[in-house]
N, C-alpha and C positions, 0 to 999 in steps of 0.2 A: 803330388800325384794327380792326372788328371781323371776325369769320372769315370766310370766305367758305363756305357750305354744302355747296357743291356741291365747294368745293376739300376737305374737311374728309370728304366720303365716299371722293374718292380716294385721300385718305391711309391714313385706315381700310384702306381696299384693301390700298394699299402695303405697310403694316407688317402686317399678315395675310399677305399672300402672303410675307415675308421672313420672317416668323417662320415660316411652314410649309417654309420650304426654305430652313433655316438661316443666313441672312444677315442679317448685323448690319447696324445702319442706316449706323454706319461705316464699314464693307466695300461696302453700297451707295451712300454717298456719294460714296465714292471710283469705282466702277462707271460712275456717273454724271459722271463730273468737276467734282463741285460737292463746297461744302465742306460740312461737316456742319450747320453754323446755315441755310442754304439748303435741306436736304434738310429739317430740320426745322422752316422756314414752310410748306415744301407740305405735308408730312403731317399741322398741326396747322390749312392752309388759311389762315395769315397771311398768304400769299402764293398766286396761283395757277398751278400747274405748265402748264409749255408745252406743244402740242402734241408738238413735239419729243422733251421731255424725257419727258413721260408715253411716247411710242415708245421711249427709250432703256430706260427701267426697265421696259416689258414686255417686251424683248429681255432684260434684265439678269437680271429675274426668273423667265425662260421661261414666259413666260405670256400667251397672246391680251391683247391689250389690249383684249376689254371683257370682263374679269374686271377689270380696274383700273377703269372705268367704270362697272361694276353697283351696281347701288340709284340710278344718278341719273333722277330724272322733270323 
């Protein structure tokens, strides 16, 4: 299946925001209550992250959630 684009900037996001406030994507996985191959379709947009989920990881990551949504048109 190929990526999803628009899943593929929010992941961008994701691991930007984690890496600037030092959380592993493992630590965020865990954060999230998903396992780590799950955290990592959304980030890479093999999969697309849920409403839900995208709210759990801007609470996770302390961060407005559309900083997780920015650059999408």
């Amino acid at each position: 299946m190929a990526a999803n684009p628009i899943a593929q900037v929010i992941g961008k996001n994701i691991v930007q925001v984690a890496v600037q406030n030092g959380i592993t994507l493992p630590h965020l996985a865990s954060l999230l209550n998903v396992t780590p191959k799950t955290l990592r379709r959304w980030l890479t947009g093999e999969r697309v992250i849920t409403v839900y989920a995208l709210v759990r990881a801007s609470r996770a990551l302390e961060v407005p959630l559309e900083r997780l949504v920015d650059g999408i048109e």
